[in-house]
C-alpha positions, 0 to 999 in steps of 0.5 A: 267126909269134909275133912277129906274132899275138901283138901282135895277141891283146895289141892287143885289150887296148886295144880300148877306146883307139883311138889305140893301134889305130892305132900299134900296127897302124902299129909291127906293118906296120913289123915285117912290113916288115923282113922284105923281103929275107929268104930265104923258102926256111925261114922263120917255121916253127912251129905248122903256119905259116910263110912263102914268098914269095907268103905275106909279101907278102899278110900284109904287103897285110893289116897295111898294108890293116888300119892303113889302114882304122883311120885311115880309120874315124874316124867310127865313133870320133867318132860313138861307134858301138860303136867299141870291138867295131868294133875287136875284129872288125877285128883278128879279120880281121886275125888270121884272114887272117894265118893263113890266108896264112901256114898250111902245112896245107890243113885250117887253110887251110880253116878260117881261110879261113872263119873270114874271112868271120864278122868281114866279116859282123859288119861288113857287117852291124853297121856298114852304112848301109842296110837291105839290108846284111841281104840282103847280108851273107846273100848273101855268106854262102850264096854262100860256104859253099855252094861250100866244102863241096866244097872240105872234102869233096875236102881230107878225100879227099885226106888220106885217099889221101895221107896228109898235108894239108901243103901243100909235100908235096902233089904233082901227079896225073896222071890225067885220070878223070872222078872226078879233073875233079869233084874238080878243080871241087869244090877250086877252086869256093870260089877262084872265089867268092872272087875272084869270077869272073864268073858267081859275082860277084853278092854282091860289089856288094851287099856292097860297097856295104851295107858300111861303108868298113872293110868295103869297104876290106878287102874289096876290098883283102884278102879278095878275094885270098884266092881268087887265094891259094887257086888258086896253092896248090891247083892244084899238085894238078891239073896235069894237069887243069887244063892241059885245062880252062884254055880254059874259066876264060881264055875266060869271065874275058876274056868276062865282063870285057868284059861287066862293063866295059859294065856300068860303064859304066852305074852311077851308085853310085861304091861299085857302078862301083869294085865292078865294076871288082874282078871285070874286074880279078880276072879277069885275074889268073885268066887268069895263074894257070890258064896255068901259066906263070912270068910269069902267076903274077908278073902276078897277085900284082902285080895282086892287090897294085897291084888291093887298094891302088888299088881301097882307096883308091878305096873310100876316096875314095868313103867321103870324098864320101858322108860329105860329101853323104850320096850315092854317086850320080854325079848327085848327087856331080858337080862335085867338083872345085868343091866339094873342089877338093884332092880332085881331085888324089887321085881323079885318081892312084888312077883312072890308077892303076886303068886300070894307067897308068905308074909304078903295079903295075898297069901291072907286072903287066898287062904280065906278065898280057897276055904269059903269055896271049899266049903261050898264045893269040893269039887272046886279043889280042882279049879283052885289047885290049878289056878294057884299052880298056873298063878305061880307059874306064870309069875316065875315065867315073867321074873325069870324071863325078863332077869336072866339071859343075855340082855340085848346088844343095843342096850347101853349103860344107865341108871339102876334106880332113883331114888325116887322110884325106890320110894315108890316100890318100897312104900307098895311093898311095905304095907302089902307085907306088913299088914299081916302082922295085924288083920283085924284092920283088914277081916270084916 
């Protein structure tokens, strides 16, 4: 694991040149990609960190995501808006989230975990639009901390009754004792938060709009993976628990997203619908994690990968028209596809790709997600058919909206694209669609 954080301590040497950011995150992913076919069953050990497979493919999602969101923040560069230290806190994220994925002891989980989420202020707050960015950024924080402080307090009693906090040791328990469900809900509520589930979802629009497209890029593509990472490593812990209370998180997720997917049905901030979105799509990867089941966990690691390089993009996209016509309002920013007609291509792949349409992983993984919770429940068919129903519905609803019609009267002529935004797009939607031709790097 050397190989990787220490090209990350040396990179921000060069805060100072950006041009070398970029190729150096570019040269690290490529590093990271090399690693595919590896046999994941001992790898990378050392200084408490190492990998599986679950743990590669989300540090390989992090470097991708990060050298993504460099080439997408030029304008941070151009403006010269402190550039230099944005630079620094973005590959402290990068850091922080490596070890966090790629750590085998709970206690250094626990504080990389947190450790996350200072740069994501920094950069909500230092880097945002709005004067709200301030209630937003303290939002997310209270909301965070406040369901962790469980999380230390039952990793400090586990280590106390076991005697050892590393992960691959920690074995299932199985009593079913009312102290044993409170420790259950203590662990996993800062997953919960973190995913966000429905009902603990309420900082995440907020942060996602006040949030620079840095910000929202690795917030959407990254950071909300952290919980669904969280679960599928504490939850060998409470089998036998959570066998008995799997009813409730299925049953709230598939409500609460269809819940969600009417209320974006009513937004017209484009950065607040794509928001939205993240918490109807993350709450059926929840659904697959908490049946225990082969095919759920498979379904929500494609889901999380294809949801973080589909909803990026989107981000993306949205970030491209606001610099354009100074609005995330559908209202304003109707017509699109008269005013950056080569755009029209791109809002149209990365939206199908959203509503998990063929080749993209999205559709992969809702598949294996649908069949898992299924075969748990027939009952859920009517959860799952309306929210995959309202999930296109609501995608078609921003693409139409914010393509067609008369686009405003104050709007002048401009830039289509540049280069260096096609870029970014092209490289979210390559291997969100190309992946399918090979899912054995992807199917636990």
């Amino acid at each position: 694991m050397l190989k990787l954080i220490l090209p990350l301590l040396l990179l921000m040497k060069f805060s100072k040149e950006w041009c070398n950011i970029q190729l150096g995150l570019m040269v690290l992913s490529f590093m990271v990609g090399l690693n595919c076919y590896h046999n994941f069953y001992v790898y990378e050990l050392g200084f408490m960190v190492g990998m599986d497979h679950i743990s590669y493919i989300m540090v390989y999602l992090s470097v991708w995501i990060m050298f993504l969101v460099i080439l997408s923040s030029q304008k941070i560069k151009s403006m010269n808006n402190y550039y230099s230290s944005f630079l620094i806190v973005n590959l402290l994220l990068l850091l922080s989230l490596i070890i966090t994925f790629s750590s085998l002891d709970y206690l250094l989980f626990y504080i990389s975990f947190e450790m996350s989420l200072i740069p994501t202020l920094i950069l909500i707050l230092g880097w945002g639009y709005q004067p709200e960015r301030i209630q937003a950024g303290v939002y997310m924080l209270f909301y965070t901390l406040a369901f962790s402080l469980p999380l230390l307090s039952s990793l400090l009693i586990w280590f106390y009754s076991s005697g050892s906090l590393t992960i691959s040791l920690s074995q299932s328990m199985y009593t079913k004792d009312y102290f044993e469900v409170m420790w259950y809900f203590a662990t996993i509520w800062a997953f919960l938060v973190k995913l966000p589930m429905y009902m603990f979802h309420l900082w995440l629009p907020k942060a996602h709009v006040e949030a620079p497209v840095a910000g929202s890029m690795i917030l959407a593509g990254v950071l909300l993976k952290l919980g669904g990472y969280g679960l599928i490593r504490v939850l060998i812990m409470f089998q036998a628990v959570s066998k008995e209370v799997s009813w409730l998180w299925v049953s709230l997720s598939l409500i609460g997203g269809i819940y969600i997917s009417l209320l974006c049905l009513r937004q017209v901030d484009m950065k607040s619908l794509i928001a939205y979105s993240s918490v109807a799509h993350m709450g059926l990867v929840l659904c697959g994690l908490m049946i225990f089941s082969w095919w759920g966990l498979s379904g929500g690691v494609i889901v999380m990968v294809g949801h973080g390089l589909c909803s990026s993009g989107l981000f993306c996209l949205a970030n491209i028209v606001y610099e354009r016509i100074g609005s995330r309002s559908l209202l304003i920013g109707k017509g699109l596809l008269s005013f950056m007609p080569s755009m029209g291509l791109w809002w149209f792949l990365l939206s199908v790709s959203n509503m998990a349409s063929p080749p993209s992983l999205n559709l992969l993984g809702e598949i294996s997600l649908i069949i898992s919770v299924l075969s748990w429940s027939k009952l859920s068919v009517l959860g799952l058919s309306l929210l995959s129903f309202f999930s296109a519905s609501y995608t078609l609803y921003m693409y139409s909206l914010s393509q067609h019609g008369v686009f405003y009267n104050c709007l002048y002529s401009c830039c289509s694209g540049k280069v260096r935004e096609y870029l970014v797009l092209f490289l979210h939607w390559f291997p969100l669609n190309v992946m399918i031709m090979n899912t054995n790097i992807l199917m636990i």
